[in-house]
C-alpha positions as CSV (number, residue, x, y, z in Angstrom):
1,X,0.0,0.0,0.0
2,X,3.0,2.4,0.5
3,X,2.8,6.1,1.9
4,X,0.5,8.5,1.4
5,X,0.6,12.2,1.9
6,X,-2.7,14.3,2.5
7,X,-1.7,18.1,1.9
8,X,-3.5,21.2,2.8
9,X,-6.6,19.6,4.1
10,X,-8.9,20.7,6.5
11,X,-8.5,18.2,9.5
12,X,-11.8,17.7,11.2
13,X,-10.5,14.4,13.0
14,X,-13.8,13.1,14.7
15,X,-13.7,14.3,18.2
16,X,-16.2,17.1,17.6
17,X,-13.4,19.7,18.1
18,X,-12.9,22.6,15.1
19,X,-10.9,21.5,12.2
20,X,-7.3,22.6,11.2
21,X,-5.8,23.3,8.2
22,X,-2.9,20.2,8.1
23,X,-1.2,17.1,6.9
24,X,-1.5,14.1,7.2
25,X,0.9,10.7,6.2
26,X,-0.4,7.2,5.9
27,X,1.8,4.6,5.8
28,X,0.4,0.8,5.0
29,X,-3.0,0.5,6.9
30,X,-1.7,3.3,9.7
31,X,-2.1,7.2,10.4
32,X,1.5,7.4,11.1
33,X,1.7,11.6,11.4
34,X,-0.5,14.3,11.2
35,X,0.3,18.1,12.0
36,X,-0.9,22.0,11.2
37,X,0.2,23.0,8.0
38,X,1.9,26.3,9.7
39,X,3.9,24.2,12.5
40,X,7.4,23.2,12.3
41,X,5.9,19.3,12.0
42,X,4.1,20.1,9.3
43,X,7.3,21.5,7.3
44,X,8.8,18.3,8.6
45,X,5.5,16.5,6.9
46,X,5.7,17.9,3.5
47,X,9.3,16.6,3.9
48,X,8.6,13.1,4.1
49,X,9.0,10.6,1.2
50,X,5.6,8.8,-0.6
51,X,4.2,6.9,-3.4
52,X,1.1,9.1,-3.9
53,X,0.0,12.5,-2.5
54,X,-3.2,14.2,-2.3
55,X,-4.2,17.7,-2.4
56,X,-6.9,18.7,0.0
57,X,-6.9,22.2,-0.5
58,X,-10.1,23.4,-0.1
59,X,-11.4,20.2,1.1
60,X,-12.2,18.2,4.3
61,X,-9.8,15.7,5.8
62,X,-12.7,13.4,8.4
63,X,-12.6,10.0,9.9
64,X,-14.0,7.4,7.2
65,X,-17.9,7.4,8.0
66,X,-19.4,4.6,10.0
67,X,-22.9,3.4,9.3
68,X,-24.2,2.3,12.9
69,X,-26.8,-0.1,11.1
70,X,-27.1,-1.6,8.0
71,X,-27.6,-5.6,6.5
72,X,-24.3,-5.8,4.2
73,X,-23.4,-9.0,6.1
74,X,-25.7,-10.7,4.0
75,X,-23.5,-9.5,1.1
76,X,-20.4,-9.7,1.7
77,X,-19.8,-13.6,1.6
78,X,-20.6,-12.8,-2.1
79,X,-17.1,-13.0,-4.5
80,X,-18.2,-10.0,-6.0
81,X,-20.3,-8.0,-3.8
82,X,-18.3,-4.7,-4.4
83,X,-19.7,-4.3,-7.8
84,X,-23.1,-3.7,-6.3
85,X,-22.5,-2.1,-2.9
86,X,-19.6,0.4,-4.5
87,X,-22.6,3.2,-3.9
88,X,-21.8,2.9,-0.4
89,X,-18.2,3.5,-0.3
90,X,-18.8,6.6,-2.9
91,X,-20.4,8.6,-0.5
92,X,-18.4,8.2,1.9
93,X,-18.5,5.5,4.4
94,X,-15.5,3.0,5.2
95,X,-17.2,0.8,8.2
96,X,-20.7,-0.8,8.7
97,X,-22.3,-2.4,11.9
98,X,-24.4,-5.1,10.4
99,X,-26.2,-8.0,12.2
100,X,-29.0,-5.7,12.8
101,X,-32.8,-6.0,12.8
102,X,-32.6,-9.5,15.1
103,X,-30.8,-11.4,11.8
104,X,-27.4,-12.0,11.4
105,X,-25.8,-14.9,8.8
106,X,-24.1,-16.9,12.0
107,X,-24.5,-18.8,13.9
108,X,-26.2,-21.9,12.0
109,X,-26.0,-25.5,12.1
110,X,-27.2,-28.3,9.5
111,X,-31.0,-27.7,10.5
112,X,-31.5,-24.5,11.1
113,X,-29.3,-23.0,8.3
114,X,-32.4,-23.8,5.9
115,X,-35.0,-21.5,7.4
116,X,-32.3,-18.7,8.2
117,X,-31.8,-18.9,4.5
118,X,-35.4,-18.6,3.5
119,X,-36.5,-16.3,6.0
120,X,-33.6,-14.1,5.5
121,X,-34.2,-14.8,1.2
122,X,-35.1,-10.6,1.0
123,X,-32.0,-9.8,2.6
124,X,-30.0,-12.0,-0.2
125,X,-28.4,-10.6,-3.9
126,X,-28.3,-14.9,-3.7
127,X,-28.2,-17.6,-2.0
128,X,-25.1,-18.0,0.5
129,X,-23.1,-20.5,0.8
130,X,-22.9,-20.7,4.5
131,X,-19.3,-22.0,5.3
132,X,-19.2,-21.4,8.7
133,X,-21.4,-22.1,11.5
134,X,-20.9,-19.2,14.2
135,X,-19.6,-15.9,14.3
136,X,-15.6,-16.9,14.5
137,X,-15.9,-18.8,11.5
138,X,-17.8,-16.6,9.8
139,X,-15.7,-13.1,10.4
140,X,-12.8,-15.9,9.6
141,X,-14.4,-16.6,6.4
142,X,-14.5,-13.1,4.9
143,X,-11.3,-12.7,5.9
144,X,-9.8,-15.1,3.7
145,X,-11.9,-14.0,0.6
146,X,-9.2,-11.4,-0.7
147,X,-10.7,-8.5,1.0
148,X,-14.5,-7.4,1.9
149,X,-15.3,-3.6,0.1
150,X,-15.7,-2.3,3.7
151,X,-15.1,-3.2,6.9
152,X,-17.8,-4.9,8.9
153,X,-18.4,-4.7,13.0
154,X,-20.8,-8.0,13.3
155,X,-23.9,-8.3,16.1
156,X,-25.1,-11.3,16.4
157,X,-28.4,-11.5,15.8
158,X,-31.2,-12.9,18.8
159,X,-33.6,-13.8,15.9
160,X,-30.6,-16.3,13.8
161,X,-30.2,-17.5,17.8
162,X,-33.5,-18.7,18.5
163,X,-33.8,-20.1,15.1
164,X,-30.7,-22.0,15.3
165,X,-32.0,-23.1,19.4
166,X,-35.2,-23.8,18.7
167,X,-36.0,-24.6,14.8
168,X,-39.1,-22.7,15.4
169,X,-40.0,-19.5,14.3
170,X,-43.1,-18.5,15.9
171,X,-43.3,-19.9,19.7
172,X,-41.5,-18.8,22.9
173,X,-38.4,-20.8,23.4
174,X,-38.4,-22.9,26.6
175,X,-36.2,-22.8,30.0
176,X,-33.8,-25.2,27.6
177,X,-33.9,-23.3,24.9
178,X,-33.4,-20.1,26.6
179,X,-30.3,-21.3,28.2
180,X,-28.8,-22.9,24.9
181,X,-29.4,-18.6,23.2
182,X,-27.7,-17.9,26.6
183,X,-24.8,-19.8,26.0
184,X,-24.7,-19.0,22.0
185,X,-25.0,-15.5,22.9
186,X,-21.8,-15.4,24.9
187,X,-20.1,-18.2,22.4
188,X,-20.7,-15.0,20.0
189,X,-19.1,-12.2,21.8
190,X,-16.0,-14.6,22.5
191,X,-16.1,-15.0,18.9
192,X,-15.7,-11.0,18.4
193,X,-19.7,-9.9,18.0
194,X,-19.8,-6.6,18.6
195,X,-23.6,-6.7,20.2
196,X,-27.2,-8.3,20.0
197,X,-30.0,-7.1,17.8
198,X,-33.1,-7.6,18.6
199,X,-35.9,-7.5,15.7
200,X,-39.3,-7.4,17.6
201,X,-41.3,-6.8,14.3
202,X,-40.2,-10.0,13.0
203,X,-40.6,-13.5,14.2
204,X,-39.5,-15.2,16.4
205,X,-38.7,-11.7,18.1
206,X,-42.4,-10.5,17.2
207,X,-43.6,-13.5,19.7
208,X,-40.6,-13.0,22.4
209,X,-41.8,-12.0,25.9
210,X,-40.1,-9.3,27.7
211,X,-38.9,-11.3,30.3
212,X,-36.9,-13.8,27.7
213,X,-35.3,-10.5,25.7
214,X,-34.6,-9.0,29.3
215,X,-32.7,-12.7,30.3
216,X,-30.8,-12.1,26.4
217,X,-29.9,-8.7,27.7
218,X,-28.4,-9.2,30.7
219,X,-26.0,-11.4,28.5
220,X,-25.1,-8.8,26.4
221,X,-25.1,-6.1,29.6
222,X,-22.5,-8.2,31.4
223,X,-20.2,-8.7,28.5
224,X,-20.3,-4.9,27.6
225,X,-21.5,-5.4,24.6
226,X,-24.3,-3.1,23.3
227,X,-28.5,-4.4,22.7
228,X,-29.7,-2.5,19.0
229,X,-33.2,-3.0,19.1
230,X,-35.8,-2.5,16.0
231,X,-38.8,-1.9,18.0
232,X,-42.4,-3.8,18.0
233,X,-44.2,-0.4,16.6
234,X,-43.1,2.7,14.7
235,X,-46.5,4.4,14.5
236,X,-49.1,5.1,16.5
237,X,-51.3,2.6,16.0
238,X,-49.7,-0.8,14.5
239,X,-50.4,-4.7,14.2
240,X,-48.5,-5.2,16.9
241,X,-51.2,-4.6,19.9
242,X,-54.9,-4.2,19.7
243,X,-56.3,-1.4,17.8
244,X,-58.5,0.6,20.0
245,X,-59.1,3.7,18.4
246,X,-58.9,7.1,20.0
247,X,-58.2,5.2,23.2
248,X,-54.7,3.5,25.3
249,X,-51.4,4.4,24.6
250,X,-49.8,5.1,21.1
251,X,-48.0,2.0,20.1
252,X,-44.5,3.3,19.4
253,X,-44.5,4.8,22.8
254,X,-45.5,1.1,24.4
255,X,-42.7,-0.5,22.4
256,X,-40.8,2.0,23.4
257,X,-41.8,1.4,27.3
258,X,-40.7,-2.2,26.6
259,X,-36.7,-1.0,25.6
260,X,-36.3,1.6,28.0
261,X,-37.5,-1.3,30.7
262,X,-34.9,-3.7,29.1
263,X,-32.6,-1.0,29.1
264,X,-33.2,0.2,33.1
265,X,-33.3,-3.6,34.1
266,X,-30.1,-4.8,33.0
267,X,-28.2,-1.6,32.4
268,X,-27.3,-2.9,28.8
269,X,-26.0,0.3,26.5
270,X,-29.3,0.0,24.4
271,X,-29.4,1.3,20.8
272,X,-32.6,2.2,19.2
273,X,-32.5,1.2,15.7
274,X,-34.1,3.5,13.2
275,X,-35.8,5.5,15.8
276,X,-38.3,6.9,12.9
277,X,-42.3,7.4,12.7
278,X,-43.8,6.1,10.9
279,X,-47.1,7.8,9.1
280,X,-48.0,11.6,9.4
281,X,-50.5,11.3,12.5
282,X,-47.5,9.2,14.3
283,X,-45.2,12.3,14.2
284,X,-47.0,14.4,17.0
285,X,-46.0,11.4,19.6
286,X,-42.4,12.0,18.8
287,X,-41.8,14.7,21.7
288,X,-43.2,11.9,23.7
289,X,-40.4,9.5,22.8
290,X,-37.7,11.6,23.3
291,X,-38.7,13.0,26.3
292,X,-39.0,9.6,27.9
293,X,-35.7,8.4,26.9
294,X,-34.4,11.6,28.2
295,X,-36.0,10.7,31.9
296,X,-34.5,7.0,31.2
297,X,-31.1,8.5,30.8
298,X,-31.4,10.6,33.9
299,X,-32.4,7.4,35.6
300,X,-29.2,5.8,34.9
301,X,-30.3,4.3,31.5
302,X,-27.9,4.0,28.4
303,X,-29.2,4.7,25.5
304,X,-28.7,6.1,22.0
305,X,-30.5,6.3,19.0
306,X,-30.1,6.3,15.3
307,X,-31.9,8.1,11.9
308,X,-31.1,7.9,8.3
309,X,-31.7,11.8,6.4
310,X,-34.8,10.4,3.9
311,X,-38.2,10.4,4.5
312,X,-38.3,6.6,3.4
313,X,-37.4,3.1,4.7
314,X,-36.8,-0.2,3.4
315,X,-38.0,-3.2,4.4
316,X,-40.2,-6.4,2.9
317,X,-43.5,-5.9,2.0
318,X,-45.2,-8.5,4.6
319,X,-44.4,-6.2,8.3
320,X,-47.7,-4.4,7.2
321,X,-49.7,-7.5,7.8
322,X,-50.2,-7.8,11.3
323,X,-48.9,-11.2,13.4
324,X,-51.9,-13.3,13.6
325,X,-51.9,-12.8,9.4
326,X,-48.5,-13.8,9.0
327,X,-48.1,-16.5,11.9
328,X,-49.9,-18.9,8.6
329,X,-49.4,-16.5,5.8
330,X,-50.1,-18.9,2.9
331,X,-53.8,-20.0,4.3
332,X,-54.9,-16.5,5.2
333,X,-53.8,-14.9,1.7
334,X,-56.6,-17.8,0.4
335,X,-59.2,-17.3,3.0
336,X,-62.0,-14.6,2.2
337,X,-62.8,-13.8,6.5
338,X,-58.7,-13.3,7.1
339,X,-58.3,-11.3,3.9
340,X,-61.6,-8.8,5.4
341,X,-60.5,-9.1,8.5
342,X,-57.2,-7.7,7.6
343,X,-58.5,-5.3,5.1
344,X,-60.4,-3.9,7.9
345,X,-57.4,-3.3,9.8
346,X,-55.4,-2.2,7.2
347,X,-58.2,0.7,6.6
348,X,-58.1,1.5,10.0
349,X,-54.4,1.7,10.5
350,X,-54.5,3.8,7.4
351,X,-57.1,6.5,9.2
352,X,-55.2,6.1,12.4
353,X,-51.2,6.5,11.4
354,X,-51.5,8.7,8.2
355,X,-50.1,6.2,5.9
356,X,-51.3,6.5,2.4
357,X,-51.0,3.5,0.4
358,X,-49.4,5.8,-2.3
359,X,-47.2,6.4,0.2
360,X,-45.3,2.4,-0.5
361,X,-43.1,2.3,-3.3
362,X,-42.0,-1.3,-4.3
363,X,-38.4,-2.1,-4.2
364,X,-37.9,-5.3,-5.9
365,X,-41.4,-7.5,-6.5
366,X,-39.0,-10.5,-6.7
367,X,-41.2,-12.7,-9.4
368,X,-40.5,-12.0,-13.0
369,X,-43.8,-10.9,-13.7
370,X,-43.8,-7.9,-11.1
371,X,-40.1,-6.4,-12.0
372,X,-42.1,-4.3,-13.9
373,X,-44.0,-3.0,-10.7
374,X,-40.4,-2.0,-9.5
375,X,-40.5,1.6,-8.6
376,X,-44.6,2.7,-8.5
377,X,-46.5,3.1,-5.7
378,X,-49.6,0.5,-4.5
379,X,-51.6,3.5,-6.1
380,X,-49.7,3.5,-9.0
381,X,-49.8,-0.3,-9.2
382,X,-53.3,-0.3,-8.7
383,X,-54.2,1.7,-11.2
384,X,-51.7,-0.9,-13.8
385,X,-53.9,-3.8,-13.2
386,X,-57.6,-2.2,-12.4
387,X,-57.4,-3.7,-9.3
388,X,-57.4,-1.5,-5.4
389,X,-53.9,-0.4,-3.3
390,X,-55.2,-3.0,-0.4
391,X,-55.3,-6.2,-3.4
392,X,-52.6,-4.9,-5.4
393,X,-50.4,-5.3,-2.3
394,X,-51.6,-8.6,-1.7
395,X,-51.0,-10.1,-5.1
396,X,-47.9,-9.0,-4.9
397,X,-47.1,-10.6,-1.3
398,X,-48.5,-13.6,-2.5
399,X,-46.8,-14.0,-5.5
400,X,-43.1,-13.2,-4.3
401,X,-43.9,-15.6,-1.6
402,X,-43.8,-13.0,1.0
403,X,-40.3,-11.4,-0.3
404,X,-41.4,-8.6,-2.2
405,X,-39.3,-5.3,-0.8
406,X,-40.7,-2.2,-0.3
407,X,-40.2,1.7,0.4
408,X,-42.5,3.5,2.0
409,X,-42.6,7.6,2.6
410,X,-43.6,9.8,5.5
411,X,-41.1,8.7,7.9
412,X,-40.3,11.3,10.6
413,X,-41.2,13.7,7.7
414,X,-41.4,14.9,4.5
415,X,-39.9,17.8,1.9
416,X,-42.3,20.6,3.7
417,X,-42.1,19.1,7.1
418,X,-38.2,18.6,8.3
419,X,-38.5,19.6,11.7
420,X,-39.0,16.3,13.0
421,X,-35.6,15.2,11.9
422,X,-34.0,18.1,12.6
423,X,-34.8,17.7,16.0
424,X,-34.1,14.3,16.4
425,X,-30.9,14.9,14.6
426,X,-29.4,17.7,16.7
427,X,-29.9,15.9,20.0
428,X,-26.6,14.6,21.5
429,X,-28.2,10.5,21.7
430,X,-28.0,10.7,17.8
431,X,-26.1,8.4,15.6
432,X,-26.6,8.2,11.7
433,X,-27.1,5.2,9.5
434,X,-27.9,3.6,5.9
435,X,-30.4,0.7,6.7
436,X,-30.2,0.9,3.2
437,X,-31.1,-3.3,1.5
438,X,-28.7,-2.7,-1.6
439,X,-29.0,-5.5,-4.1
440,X,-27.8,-5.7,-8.2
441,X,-31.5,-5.2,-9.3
442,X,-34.8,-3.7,-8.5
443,X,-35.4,0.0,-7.1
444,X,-32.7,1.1,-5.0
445,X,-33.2,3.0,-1.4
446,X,-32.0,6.3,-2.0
447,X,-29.9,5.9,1.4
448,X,-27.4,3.4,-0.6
449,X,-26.4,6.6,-2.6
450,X,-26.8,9.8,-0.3
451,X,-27.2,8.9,3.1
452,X,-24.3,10.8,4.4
453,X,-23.7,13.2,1.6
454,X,-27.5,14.4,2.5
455,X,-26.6,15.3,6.1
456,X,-23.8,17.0,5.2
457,X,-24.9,19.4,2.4
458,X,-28.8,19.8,3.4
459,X,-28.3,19.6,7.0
460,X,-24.8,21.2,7.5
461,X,-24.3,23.5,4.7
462,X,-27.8,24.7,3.9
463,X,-29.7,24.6,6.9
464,X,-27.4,24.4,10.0
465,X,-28.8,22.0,11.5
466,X,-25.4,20.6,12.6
467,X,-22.5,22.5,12.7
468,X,-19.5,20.2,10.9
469,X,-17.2,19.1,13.4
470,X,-20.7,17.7,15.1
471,X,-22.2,16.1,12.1
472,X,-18.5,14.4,11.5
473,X,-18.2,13.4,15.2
474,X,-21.7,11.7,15.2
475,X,-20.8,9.8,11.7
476,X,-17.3,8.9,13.3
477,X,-15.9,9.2,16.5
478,X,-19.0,8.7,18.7
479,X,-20.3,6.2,16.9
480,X,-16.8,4.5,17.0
481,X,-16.8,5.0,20.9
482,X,-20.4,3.9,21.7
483,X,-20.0,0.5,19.9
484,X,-16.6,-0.3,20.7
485,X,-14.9,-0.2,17.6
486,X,-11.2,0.6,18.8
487,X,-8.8,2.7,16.7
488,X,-11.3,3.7,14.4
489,X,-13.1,7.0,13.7
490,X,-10.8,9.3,15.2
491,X,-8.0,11.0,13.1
492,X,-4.9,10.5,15.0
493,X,-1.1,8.7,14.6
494,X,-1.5,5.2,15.4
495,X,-5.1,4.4,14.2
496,X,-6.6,2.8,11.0
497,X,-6.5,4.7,7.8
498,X,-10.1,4.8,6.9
499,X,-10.1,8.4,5.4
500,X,-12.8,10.9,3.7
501,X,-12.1,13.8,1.6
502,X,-14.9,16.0,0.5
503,X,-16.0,19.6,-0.5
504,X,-18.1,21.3,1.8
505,X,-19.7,23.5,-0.4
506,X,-20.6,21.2,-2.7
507,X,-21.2,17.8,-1.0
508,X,-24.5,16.6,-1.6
509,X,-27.2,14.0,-2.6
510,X,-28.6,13.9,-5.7
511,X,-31.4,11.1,-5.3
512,X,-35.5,12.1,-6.1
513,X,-38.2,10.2,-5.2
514,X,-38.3,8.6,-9.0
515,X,-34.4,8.1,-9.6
516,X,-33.1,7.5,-6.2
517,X,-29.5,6.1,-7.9
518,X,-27.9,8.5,-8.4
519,X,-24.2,9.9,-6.9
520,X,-23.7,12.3,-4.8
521,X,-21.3,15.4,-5.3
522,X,-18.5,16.4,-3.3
523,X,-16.9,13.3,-2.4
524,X,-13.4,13.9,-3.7
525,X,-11.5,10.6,-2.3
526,X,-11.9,7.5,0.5
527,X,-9.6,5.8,2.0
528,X,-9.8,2.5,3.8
529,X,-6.5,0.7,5.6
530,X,-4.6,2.7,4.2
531,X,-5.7,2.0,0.4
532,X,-7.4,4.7,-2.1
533,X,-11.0,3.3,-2.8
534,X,-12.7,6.3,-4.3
535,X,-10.5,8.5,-6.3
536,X,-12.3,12.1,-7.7
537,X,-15.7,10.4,-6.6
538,X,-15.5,7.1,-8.4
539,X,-15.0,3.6,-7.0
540,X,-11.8,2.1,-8.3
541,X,-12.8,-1.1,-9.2
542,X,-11.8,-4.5,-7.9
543,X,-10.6,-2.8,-5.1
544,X,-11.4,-3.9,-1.7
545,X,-9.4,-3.0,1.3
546,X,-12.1,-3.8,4.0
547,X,-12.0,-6.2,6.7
548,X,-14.1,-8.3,9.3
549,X,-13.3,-6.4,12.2
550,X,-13.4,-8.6,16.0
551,X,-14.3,-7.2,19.2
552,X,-12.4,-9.5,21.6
């Protein structure tokens, strides 16, 4: 890899401090000096021998950016994943925490690899492989595959646990079974996980009782290891819990009574994943929510929480039918009484949350006949085939089989209403993220291309939301810190070279609602151990300098 010589660059290293106008010299996978540009080092600096310099003139020097949550570990047992997921090196991010949403691809055995597989078939560019069977051998595995495109900080996931426990995706585990996910759980943070993710709008963690997830993390609480935890609601009213209308709590604050109770229990350092809401009469309960983690926190509670900078999420197109539809998915999409039942629902949930129907935006059908769906809204779709939003969405749940991805607006927001996020964004338990599914084909999240570069030139530059050194600290160094990812994130001699260069006055994301891949602008260079990945904004191809990373 050789030496490399950053010159000129603003130096905004990741601690939250101002920047400095400096140098910088990389040698192999190492920061090895960095100094003012006006200081006798910094002479010194420009001194120094290399293979390659850079001119940052103009330009920001920051920590590579880490994306607290995303799925790539799905990916990147793939030979050639980098020639799909190079969208998220281009704007700027050199590390990913995956293992998220309850799933992670380890650990498995002979019987339960099959349903991880199939249950986790949205997740998948294709089928894996699986040649290993718990979380050493898998962050072993990628590192003898010539190099991953980033590098990945692993979770194990409680969902893959029970599954691989219990063979059974829909019942509580037993005092047995709970004790094997016990003892797999701290197998995996031996291993090198980096946490446990708990996915409570899936199964099996969509039928886990509080009192099992609390006995999961305590596990995670006395390793030091940090719970992520996709919530059972993210709306006011959801399938989750009885819809009562007009009456009882909202249903994101309930789930959320659930995590900060796991969190105040056990003392675990909890992460709320995506903390987003979902629909446009959910967003009035978000003062709620972050009042009440505030009074956790003053209670002694750890707890942080994380936002992508679109109005959209990804996920499959199934977690809008509520858990007594999916528990038997296949005989309830034939059954006339289910399928009223759950229209009735469905319409009600509509009136309650806010969420339009126009408002879900397919991703990938995934069945040939529906690529062409790939892009339009339900509405949209509906309006194709002659046929309402409510049956358009189940025809195509039932013929992907249940895998059919989908984006759906109104989270936390929209283009006349940013508020939300702003607000949620400026406060100091903030962490930014992707949660971006990117796969070779179908409609792509517009977080896979300007997750980062969005926060930077809407949020930073244009609206001052965030001054820099605070939006570069929350992408780096405190992210780095809360999750335990050592020498990382912070600029300084002796840690990893993950490096971004970019132009503050022009850094930005270039996605719309109808052509969401697209690059962003700005990102000059990226640098990961020590080796150039993104040279004037464009992934050099074949190149991958990433690694498994191992908390032990």
């Amino acid at each position: 890899m050789g030496k490399i010589l950053i010159k000129n660059g603003l130096i905004i290293d990741g601690t939250g401090k101002d920047g400095y106008k400096g140098h910088m010299l990389i040698e192999n996978e190492r920061i090895i000096s960095q100094a003012h540009s006006d200081s006798r080092e910094g002479a010194e600096l420009l001194n120094q021998e290399s293979d390659s310099e850079i001119s940052a003139d103009g330009n920001v020097v920051s920590p590579g950016f880490i994306d607290c949550h995303s799925h790539f570990d799905w990916m990147f047992p793939i030979p050639h994943h980098e020639e799909f997921l190079y969208p998220i090196v281009e704007q700027g991010i050199t590390t990913v925490v995956t293992g998220n949403c309850g799933f992670s691809p380890a650990p498995v055995d002979k019987y339960s690899k099959a349903m991880i597989e199939e249950y986790s078939e949205f997740l998948l560019e294709k089928p894996l492989e699986f040649k290993w069977t718990d979380i050493g051998d898998y962050i072993s595995h990628l590192n003898s595959t010539g190099g991953l495109l980033l590098n990945n900080a692993q979770q194990v996931g409680h969902g893959t646990i029970q599954i691989a426990s219990e063979k059974n995706l829909t019942s509580r585990p037993n005092q047995a079974s709970l004790e094997r996910m016990v003892m797999m759980t701290e197998e995996a943070f031996e291993q090198g996980a980096y946490g446990l993710s708990l996915g409570l709008m899936y199964p099996p963690g969509l039928f886990s009782d509080t009192k099992d997830l609390k006995t999961m993390a305590k596990v995670a609480a006395d390793n030091d290891r940090f719970l992520s935890v996709h919530n059972r609601a993210l709306s006011k009213y959801s399938g989750a819990y009885p819809i009562i209308p007009f009456f009882g709590r909202a249903h994101n604050l309930k789930a959320l009574d659930e995590v900060i109770k796991i969190a105040l229990d056990t003392g675990v350092k909890t992460q709320v994943s995506h903390f987003i809401f979902v629909g446009r009469k959910s967003w009035s309960t978000a003062d709620k929510a972050i009042s009440m983690i505030e009074k956790a926190q003053d209670k002694g509670a750890r707890i942080m929480w994380d936002i992508y900078p679109h109005f959209c999420g990804n996920s499959y197109l199934v977690v809008f039918l509520p858990p007594w539809f999916v528990e038997n998915l296949n005989e309830n999409l034939e059954n006339p009484k289910a399928i009223k039942k759950l229209k009735f629902e469905l319409n009600m949930a509509k009136f309650l949350v806010g969420l339009d129907l126009r408002d879900i935006q397919i991703m990938a059908a995934r069945y040939p006949e529906g690529e062409k769906y790939n892009g339009l809204n339900l509405g949209e779709i509906a309006e194709l085939e002659g046929i309402e939003p409510l049956d358009a969405m189940l025809k195509i749940v039932k013929e992907s089989d249940g895998k059919a991805l989908q984006l759906t607006w109104g989270y936390s927001g929209d283009d006349e209403n940013e508020w939300l996020l702003e607000k949620m964004m400026r406060h100091s338990s903030c962490l930014f993220e992707t949660d971006t599914l990117l796969i070779s084909r179908g409609f792509p999240n517009p977080c896979s291309y300007g997750a980062f570069p969005r926060i930077l030139g809407r949020f930073v530059r244009e609206k001052q939301t965030l001054s820099l050194p605070d939006a570069i600290n929350k992408m780096t160094g405190k992210t780095a810190d809360w999750m335990g990812i050592k020498e990382r994130g912070i600029l300084k001699p002796g840690n990893y070279a993950d490096v971004t260069i970019f132009d503050p006055n022009t850094i930005a994301d270039n996605t719309t609602k109808k052509e969401t891949a697209k690059s962003p602008s700005g990102i000059d260079t990226v640098i990961i151990n020590g080796q150039i990945v993104v040279k004037n904004g464009q992934y050099q191809k074949h190149t991958k300098s990433g690694i498994a990373l191992s908390c032990k």
